[in-house]
C-alpha positions as CSV (number, residue, x, y, z in Angstrom):
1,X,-23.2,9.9,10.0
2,X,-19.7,8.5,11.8
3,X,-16.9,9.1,10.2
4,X,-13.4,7.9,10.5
5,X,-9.9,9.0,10.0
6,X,-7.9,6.5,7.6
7,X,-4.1,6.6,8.5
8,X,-2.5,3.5,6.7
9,X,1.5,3.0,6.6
10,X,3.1,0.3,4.3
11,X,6.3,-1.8,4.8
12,X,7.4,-2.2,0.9
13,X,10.5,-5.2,0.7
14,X,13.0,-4.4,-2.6
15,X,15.3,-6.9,-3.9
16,X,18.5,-6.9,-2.4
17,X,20.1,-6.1,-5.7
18,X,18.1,-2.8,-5.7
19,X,19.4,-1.4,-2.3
20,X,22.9,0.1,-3.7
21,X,20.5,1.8,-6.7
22,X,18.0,3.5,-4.6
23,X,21.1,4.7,-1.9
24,X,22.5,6.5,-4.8
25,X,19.8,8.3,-6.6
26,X,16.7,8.5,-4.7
27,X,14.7,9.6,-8.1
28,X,14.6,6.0,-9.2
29,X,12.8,4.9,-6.2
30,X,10.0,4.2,-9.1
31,X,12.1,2.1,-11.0
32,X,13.2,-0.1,-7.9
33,X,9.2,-0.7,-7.2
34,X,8.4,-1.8,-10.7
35,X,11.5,-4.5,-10.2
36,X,8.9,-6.6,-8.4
37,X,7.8,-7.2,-4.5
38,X,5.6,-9.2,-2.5
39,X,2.8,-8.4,-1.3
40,X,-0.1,-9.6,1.4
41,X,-2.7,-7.6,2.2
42,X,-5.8,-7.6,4.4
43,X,-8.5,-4.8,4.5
44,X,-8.9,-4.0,7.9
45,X,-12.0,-1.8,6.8
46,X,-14.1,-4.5,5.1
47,X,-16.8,-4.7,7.4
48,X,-17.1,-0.8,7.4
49,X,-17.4,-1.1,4.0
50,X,-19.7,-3.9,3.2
51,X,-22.2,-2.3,5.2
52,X,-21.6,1.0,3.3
53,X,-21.9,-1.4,0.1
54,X,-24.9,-3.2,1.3
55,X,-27.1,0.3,1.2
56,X,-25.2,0.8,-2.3
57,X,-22.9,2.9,-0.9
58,X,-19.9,4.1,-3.0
């Protein structure tokens, strides 16, 4: 069995208007993501894990 090591590191864009509110109090950093982002995303796995699928593979 081959294994890999999953290191993955995300970029997250706030609003502008959130900036001065996470700079001040880092605790809210919660808050500023439920204010709304966008997203895109790709799995750069899939084929490892279609083929772990494909022998019903969870």
């Amino acid at each position: 069995m081959s294994g890999f090591k999953c290191s993955v590191r995300i970029t997250v864009p706030i609003l502008k208007t959130m900036v001065a509110v996470l700079v001040a109090n880092q605790f809210l950093f919660g808050e500023v993501i439920m204010t709304g982002f966008n997203v895109n995303y790709t799995n750069p796995y899939y084929k490892q894990c279609a083929k772990c699928l494909n022998v019903n593979g969870l």
